[in-house]
C-alpha positions in Angstrom: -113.7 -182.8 196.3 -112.5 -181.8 200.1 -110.9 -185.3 200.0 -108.6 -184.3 197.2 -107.9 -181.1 198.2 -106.7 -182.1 201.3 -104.2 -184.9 199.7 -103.3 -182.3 197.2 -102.3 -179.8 199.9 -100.6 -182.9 201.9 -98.6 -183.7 198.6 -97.4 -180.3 198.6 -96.1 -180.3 202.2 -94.3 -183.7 201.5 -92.9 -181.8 198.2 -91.8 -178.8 200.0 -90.1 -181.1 202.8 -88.3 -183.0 200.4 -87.2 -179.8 199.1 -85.9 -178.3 201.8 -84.0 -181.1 203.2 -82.6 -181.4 199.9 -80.8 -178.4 200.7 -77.3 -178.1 201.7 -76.5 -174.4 203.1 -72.9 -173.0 203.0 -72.9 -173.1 206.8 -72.3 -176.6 206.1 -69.2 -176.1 204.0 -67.4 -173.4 205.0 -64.0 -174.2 206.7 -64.1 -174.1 210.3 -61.7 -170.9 210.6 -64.7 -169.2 208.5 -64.1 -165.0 209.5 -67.3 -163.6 206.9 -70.0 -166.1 206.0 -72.9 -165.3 203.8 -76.0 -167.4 202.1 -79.1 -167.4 200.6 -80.7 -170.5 201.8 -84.0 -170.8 199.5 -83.7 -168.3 196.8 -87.3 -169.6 195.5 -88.8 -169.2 198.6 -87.0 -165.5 199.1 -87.7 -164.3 195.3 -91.8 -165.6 196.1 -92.3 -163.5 199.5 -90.5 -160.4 197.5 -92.9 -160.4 194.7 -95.7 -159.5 197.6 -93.9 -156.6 198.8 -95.2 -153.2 197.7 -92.2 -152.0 196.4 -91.9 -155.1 194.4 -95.4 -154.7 192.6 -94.4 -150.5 192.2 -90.9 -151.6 191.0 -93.0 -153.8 188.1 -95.5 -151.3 187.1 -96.0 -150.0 183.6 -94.9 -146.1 184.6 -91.3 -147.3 186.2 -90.5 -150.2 183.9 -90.8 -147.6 181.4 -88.6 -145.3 182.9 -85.8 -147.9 183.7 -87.1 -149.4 180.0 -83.4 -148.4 178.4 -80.9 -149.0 181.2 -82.3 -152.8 181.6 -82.7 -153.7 178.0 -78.9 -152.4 177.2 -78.5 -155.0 180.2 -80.3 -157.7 178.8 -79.2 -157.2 175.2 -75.3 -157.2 176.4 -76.1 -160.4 178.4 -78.0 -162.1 175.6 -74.6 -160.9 172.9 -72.2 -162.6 175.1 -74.6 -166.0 175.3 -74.8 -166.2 171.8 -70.9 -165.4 171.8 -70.5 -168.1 173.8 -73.0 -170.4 171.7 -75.1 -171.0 174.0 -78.9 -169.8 174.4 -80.1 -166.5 175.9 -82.2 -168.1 178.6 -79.2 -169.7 179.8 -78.7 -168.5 183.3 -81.7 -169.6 186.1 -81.4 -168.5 189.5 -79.7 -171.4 191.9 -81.8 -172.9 194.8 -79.5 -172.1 197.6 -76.5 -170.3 197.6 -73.6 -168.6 200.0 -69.9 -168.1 200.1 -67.1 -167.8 203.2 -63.9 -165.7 203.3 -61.5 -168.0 206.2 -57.7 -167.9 207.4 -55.8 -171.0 206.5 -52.4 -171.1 207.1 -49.4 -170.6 205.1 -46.6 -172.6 206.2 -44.0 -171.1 203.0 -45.2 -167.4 204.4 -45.7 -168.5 208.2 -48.6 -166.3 208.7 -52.7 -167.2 208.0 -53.7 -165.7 204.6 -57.3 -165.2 203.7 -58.8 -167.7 201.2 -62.2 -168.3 200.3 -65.1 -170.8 198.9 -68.4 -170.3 197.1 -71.5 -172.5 196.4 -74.7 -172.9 194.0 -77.2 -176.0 194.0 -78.8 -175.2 190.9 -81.2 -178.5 191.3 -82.8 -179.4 187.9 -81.4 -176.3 185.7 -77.7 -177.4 186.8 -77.3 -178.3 183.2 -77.7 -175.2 181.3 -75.5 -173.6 184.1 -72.6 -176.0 183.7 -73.0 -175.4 179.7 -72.1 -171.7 180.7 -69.2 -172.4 183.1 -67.7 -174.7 180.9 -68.1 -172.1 178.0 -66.5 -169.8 179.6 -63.6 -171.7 180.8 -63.1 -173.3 176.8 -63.4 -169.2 176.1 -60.5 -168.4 178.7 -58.2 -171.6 177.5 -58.6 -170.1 173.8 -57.9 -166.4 175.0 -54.8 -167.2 176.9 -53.6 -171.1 176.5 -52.2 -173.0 179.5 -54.3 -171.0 182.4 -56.9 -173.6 182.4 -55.9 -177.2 183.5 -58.5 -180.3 183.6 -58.2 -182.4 186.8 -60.6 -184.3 189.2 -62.0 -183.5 192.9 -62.8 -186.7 194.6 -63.8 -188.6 191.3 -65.2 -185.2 189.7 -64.5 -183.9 186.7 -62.6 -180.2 187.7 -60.7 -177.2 186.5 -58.1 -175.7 187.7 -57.6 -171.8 186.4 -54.4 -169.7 187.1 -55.3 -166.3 187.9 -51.6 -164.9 187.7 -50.9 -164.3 184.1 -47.2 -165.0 182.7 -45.0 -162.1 183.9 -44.9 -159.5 180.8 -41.4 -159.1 179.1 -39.2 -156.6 180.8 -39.5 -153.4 178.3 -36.7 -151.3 176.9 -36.3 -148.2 177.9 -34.9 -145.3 175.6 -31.3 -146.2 177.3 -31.8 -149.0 176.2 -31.9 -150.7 179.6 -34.9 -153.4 180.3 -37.1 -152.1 182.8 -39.9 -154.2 184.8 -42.8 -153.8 184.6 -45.3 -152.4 187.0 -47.2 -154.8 188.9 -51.2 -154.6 187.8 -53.2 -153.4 190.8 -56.6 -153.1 192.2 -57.9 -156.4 191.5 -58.8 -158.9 193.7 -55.9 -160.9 192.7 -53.9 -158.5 191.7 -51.4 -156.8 193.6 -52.9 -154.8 197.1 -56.0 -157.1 196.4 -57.5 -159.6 199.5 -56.3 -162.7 197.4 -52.9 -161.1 195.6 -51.2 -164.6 197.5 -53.6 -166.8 195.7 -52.5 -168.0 191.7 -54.8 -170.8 191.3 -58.5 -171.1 192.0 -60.9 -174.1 191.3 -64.2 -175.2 190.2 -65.8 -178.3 190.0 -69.4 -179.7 189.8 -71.0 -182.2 191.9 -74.6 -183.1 190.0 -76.7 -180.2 191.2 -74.2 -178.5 193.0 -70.8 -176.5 191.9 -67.9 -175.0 194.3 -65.2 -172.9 193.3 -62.4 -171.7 195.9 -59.0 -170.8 196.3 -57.5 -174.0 198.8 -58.2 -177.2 196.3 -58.4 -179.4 199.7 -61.0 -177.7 201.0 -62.8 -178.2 198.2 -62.6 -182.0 198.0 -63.8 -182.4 201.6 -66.9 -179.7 201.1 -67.8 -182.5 198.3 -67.1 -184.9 201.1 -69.4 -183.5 203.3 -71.8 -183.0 200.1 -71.5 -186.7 200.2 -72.7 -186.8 203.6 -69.1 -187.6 205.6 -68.6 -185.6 208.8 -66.2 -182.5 208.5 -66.0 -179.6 211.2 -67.7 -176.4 209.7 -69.1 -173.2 211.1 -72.2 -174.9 211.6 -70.8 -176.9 214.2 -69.2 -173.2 215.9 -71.1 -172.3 218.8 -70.7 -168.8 218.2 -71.8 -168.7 214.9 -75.1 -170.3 215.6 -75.5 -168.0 218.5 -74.9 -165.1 216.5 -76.8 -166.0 213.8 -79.8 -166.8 215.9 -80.2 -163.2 217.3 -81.2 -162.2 213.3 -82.4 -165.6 212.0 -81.8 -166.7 208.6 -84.6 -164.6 206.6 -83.9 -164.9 203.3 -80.2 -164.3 203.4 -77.8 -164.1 206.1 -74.4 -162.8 207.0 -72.1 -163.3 210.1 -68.7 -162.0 210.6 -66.8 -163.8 213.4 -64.3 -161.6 214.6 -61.7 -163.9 216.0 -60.2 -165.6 212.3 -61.1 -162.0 210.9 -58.3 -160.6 213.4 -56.0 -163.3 212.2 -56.1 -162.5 208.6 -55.9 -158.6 209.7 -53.0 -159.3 211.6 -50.7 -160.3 208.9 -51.0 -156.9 207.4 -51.9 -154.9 210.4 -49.7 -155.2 213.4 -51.3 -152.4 214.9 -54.4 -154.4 216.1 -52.7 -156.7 218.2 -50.5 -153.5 219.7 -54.2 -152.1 220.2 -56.0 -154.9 221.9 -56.2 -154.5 225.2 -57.7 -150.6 224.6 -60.3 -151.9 222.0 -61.4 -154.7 224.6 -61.8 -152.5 227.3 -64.2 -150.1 224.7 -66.1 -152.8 223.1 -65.4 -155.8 225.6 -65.0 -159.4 223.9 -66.9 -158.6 220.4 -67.5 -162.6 219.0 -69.0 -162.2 216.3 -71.5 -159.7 213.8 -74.6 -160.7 212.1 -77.2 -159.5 209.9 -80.3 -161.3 207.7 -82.7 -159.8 205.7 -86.2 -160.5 205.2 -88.9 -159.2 203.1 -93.1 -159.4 203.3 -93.4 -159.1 206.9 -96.8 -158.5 208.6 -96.2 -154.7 209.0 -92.8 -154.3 207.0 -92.1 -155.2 203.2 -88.3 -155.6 204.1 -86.6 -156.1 207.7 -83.0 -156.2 208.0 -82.2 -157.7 211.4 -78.2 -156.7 212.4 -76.6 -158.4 216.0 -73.8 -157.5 217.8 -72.7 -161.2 220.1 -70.3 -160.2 222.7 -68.6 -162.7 225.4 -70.6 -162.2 228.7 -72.5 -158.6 230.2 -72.6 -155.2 227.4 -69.3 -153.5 228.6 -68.0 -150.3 227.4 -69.4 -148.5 224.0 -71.9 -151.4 223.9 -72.8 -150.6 227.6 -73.8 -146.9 227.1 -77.0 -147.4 225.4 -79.4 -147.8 228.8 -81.6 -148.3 230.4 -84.9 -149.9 227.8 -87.8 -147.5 227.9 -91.1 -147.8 226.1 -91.5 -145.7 222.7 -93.7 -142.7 223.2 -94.5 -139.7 220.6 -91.6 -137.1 219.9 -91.4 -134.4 222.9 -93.2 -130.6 222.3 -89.6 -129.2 221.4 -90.0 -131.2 217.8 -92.0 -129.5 215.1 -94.2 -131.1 212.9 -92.2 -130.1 209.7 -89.3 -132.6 211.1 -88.5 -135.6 208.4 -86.7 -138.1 210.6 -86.6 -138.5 214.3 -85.2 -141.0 216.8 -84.2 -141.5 220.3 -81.3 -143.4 222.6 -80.9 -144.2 225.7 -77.4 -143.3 226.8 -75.2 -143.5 230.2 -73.3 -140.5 229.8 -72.2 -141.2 233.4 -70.5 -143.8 232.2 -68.3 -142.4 229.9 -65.4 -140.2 231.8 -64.9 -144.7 233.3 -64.8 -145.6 229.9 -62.1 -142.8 228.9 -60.1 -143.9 232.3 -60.6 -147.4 231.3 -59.1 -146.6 227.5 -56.3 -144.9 228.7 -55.0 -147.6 231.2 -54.9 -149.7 228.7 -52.9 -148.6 226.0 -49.2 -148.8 225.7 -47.5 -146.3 228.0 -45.9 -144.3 225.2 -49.4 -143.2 224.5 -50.8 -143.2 228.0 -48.4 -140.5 228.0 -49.8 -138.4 225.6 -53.4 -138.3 226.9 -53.3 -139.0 230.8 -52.2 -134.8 231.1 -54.9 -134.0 229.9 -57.8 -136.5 231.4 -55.9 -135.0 234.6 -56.4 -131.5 233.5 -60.0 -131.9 232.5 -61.3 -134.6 234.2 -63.6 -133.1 237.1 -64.9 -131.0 234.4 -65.7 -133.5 232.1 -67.1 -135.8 235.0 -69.7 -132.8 235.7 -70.7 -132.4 232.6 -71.2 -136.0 231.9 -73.0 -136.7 235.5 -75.1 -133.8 234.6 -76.5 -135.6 230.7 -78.8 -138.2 229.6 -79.9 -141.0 229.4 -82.6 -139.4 227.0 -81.3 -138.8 223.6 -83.8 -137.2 220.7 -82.4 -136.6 217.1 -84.2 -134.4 214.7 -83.6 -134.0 211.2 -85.9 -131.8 209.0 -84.8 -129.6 205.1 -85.4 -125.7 205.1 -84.6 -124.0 201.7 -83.0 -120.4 201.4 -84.5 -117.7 199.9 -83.0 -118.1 196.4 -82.0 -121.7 196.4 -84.1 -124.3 194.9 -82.6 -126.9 196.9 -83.3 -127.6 200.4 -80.4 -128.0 203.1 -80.4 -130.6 205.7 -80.7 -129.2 209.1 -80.3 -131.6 212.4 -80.6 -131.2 216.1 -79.6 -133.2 219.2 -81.8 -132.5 222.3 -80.1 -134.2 225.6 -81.9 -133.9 228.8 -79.7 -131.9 231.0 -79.8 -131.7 235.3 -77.8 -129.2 235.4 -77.0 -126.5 233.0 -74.0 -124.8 235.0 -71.7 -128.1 235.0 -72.1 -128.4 230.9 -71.2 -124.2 230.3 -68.2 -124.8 232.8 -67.3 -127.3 230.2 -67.9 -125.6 227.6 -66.5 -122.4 228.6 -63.1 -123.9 228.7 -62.9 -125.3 224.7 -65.7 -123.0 222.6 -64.1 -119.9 222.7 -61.0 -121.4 220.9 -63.1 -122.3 218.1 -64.4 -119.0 218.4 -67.9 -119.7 220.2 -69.2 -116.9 222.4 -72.2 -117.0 224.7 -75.1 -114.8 224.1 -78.8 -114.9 225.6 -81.5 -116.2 223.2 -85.3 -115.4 224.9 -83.5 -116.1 228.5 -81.8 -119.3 227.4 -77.8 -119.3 226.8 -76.7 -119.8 223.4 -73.3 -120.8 222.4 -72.5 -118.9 218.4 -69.6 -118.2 216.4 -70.2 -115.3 214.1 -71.0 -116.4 210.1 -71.3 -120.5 211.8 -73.8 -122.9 211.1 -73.9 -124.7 214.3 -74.8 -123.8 218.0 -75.3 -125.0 221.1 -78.5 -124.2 223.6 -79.5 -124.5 227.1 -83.4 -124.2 227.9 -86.2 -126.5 229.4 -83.6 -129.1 231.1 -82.6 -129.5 227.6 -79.0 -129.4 225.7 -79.3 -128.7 222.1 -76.4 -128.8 219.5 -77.0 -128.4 216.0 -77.9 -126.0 213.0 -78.3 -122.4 214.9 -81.9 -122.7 213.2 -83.2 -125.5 214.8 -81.5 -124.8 218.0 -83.7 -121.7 218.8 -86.2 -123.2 217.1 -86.0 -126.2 219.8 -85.7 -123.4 222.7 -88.4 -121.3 221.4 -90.7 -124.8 222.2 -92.2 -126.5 219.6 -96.4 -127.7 219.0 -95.4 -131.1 219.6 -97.2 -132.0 216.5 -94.9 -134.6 215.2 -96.6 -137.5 216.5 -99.7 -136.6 214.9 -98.2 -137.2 211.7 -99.3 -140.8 210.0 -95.6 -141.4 209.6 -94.5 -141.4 212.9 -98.3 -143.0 214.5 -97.0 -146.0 211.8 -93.2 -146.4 212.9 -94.0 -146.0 216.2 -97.2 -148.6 216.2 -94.3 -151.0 214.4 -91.7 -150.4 217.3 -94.6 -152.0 219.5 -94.9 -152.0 223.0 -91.7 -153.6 224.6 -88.9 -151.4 226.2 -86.2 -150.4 223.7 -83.1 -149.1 224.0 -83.3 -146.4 220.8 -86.3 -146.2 218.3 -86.5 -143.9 215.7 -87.8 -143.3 211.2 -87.6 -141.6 208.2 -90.3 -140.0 206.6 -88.9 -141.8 202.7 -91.1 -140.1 200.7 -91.2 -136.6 202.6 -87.2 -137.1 202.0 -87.2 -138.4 198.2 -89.6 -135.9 197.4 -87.8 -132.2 199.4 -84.3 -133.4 198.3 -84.3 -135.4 195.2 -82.2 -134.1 193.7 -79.6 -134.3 196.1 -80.3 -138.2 196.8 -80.5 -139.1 193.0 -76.6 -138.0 192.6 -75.7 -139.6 195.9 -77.4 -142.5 195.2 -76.2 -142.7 191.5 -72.7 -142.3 192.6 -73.0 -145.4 195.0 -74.9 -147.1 192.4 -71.7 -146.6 190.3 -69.3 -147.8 193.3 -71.1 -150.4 194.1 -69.9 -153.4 192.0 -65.7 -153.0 191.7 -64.7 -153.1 188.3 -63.1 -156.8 188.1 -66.2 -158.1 190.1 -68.0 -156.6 187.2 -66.2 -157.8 184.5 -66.3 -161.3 185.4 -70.2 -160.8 185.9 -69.4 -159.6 182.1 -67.7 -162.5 181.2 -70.4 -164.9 182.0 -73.0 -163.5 180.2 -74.2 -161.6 183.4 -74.2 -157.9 182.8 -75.7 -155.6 185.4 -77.2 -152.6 184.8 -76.0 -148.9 185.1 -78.3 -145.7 185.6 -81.3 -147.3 187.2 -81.4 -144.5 190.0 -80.8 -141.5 187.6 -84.0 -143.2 185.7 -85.9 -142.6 188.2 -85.8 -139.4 188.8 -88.7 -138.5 187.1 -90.7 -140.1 189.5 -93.7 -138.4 190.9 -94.6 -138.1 195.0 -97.8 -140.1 194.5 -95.8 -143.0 192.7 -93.1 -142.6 195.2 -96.5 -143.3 198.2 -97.2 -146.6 196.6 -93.5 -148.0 196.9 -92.5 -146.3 200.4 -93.5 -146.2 203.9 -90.8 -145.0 206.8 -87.7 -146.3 207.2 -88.3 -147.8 210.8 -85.3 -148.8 213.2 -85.5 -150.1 216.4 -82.6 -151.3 219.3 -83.0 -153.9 222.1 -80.9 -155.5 224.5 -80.4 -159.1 224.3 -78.8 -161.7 226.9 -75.5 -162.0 224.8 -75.3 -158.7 222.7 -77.6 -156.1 220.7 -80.2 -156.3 218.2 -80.8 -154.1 215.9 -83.9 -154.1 213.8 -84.2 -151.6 210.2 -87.3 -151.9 208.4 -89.0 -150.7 205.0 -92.4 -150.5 206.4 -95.7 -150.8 204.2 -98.0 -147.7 202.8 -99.6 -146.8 205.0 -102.6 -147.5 202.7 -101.6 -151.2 202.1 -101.5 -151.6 206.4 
């Protein structure tokens, strides 16, 4: 019995091996001059560890199916109607095995500039059939709609398409004098006039067995099914700063990097400006090479972790300098009551940052030098004071009061800067408050900086600057019970920062949040929910039988705090220094209950 467990569970390893070398990832194929690149590498693999998480089993429960019950089956029963439309089965669609697309500048010798262009792939393994039966449906569908903008042709051997997505030009119309008049040019899509690809009239598709590309350049298509094939072809897999940036987040179960170099060549062709700007955006950011992010989900402590990295050319210099130097988490300081919602804290060189003003300045053109050197010249010393005077310790409070009357909490929020040396920030702040009609006025011995009927103040007290809601301000300078870090939220985010130095730590209390402003978050989030999907993007999810669902947040809105406990832990997030950039990590912790 041992004996064939242990050559079933060897089988399995040889399966899954097979399996994964089976798989070809977009890094592979995406043109060398690649500026966004994106992929799901196993979607199995990344659909099995979400199924684990918390929020996964909550999501699938019997009391929040049901409220979601109507938006999903008006969903399904739209995506089932255009199947059948289509004559094909309802359970036509499976998810693919691996999947990822690129957005990359290729030249344009007719326009003499680099255009953006762009390339997307599916291995659908064994279910590539039914998903090729729905492609070529839809494309028989389109031919029948609007004859002549769907032409057959081959890829290397393959059976392809080729689909125009510029309709014929619409007949000039008569207008009552009766002159013709043009037409005016469709916009908003991505095709369309205004759009990313409005230089782009033809994309194509074609299938290779398992796998299916579809793009906007038909020769970089053919040698992606080349390299398919197994023939050598340079790719962003082969770019050194790609891998690098890419392994500051790892893969996870899907993966992003923008590489900032082609990305400023696309921009360039309709934004001058940049290149005008250059040298001043160098000397605030330094050489920025590249920005990546990966998510991953069923973590040891955290159900979801998205990892975000910032690869830069060389040492941190400028904005990306300021955050220093890496201290060890530690509990939220007295002056934070335990009523507070969200707290964090950076480290930041506010020394630094009259040099990095200096540094600005010099370098942009001298028409606008101009314009601010008078006043760095005016202000300067002051500013230098000030700044010499602040930091590094950064704490950020956010907490929700209601008014009497008001059913709906307001957000309140408070900055608390460690301050050496309160008479170089009032000098400061002496010279620009009273213009927006701040006065000074003592507040239990501390100075207090008001404007009469405002909202926001500013406080001195304890070697502490505050700015924020006049609220928490004095609440701050009154001193607070330090009780925050009692608080299981913040004993849990802080026991997931761990013990290394970071440069900024901080978390949410989610359901404290959900639960004091719901409905504030329920419209916000319904609005992006809304925004989220563009409209063409969502009718051609439409068009292939793929109809995604509307009102899933306002659905929920029903939900109660104890079902909101079983789903949510803090919002965690966590920033480190790296040898080549910054890394950033956000995470969904567990309930605390399921630790």
């Amino acid at each position: 019995m041992r004996r064939n467990l242990i050559a079933a569970a060897l089988s399995l390893c040889a399966a899954l091996a097979v399996h994964a070398a089976d798989l070809i990832t977009i890094d592979r194929l995406a043109p060398k001059e690649s500026w966004l690149v994106l992929g799901v590498d196993d979607y199995q693999a990344a659909a099995e560890r979400w199924s684990h998480t918390p929020f996964s089993v909550w999501w699938n429960s019997e009391a929040v199916q049901k409220l979601v019950k109507e938006p999903l089956e008006k969903s399904r029963k739209d995506s089932a109607d255009r199947l059948r439309e289509l004559g094909l089965p309802e359970d036509a669609w499976s998810a693919p095995r691996t999947m990822g697309g690129a957005l990359y500048a290729a030249r344009d010798e007719q326009l003499d500039s680099d255009q953006a262009q762009f390339i997307m792939y599916g291995d659908w393994g064994d279910k590539a059939d039914g998903v090729s039966g729905i492609f070529d449906a839809v494309l028989a569908d389109f031919e029948k709609r609007e004859p002549g903008r769907v032409k057959s042709m081959e890829i290397r051997g393959k059976k392809a398409s080729a689909i125009s997505v510029r309709p014929e030009e619409p007949k000039p119309e008569i207008g009552k004098d009766g002159r013709p008049r043009r037409p005016r040019p469709r916009r908003g899509g991505m095709f369309e006039e205004g759009g990313m690809f409005q230089h782009v009239s033809t994309i194509w598709y074609v299938r290779d067995g398992s796998r299916f590309l579809l793009g906007s350049v038909e020769r970089d298509l053919d040698e992606a099914m080349g390299a398919l094939e197994g023939q050598s072809r340079p790719s962003m897999s082969d770019d050194t700063d790609f891998k690098s940036a890419l392994d500051q987040v790892s893969r996870g179960d899907g993966w992003a990097v923008l590489m900032t170099g082609p990305m400023q060549r696309v921009a360039g062709t309709t934004g001058p400006q940049l290149a005008f700007l250059q040298p001043m955006l160098t000397a605030l950011f330094g050489e920025v090479k590249a920005y990546a992010f990966s998510l991953t989900s069923d973590q040891t402590d955290a159900q979801f972790e998205l990892n975000s990295g910032i690869l830069v050319k060389g040492d941190r210099v400028g904005v990306f300098a300021l955050p220093d130097p890496p201290v060890a988490a530690s509990a939220p300081p007295k002056f934070v009551q335990g009523d507070a919602v969200g707290y964090g804290r950076m480290q930041v060189q506010f020394r630094d940052l009259m040099k990095l003003l200096e540094t600005a300045v010099s370098n942009v053109p001298e028409e606008m030098a101009a314009t601010f050197e008078p006043t760095l010249q005016q202000y300067g010393p002051d500013l230098r004071k000030a700044f010499d005077a602040l930091g590094p310790e950064v704490h950020v409070v956010q907490r929700y009061a209601s008014k009497p009357g008001e059913s709906d909490p307001e957000t309140q929020g408070v900055y608390g800067i460690a301050c050496r040396d309160e008479q170089a920030v009032t000098g400061l702040m002496n010279l620009f408050l009273p213009e927006a009609g701040f006065e000074p006025r003592d507040f239990n011995g501390n100075t207090v900086f008001s404007a009469d009927g405002g909202e926001t103040s500013f406080g001195f007290g304890g070697g502490m600057f505050y700015m924020g809601t006049t609220q928490l301000v004095e609440q701050s300078l009154r001193g607070g019970d330090g009780s925050l870090g009692e608080s299981p939220a913040c004993k849990q985010a802080l026991a997931a920062v761990g013990t290394q130095p970071v440069l900024g730590w901080g978390y949410t209390d989610l359901v404290a949040t959900l639960e004091v402003s719901r409905k504030s978050l329920i419209a916000s989030a319904s609005r992006y929910e809304r925004n989220m999907v563009p409209k063409d993007q969502r009718d051609i999810a439409d068009s292939v039988g793929l109809d995604l669902p509307t009102g899933l947040v306002d659905a929920l809105k029903e939900l109660d705090v104890k079902s909101l406990q079983n789903a949510f832990g803090p919002m965690q997030w966590d920033m480190r220094a790296v040898s080549n950039g910054l890394f950033t990590r956000t995470r969904l912790l567990r309930p605390a209950k399921t630790n």
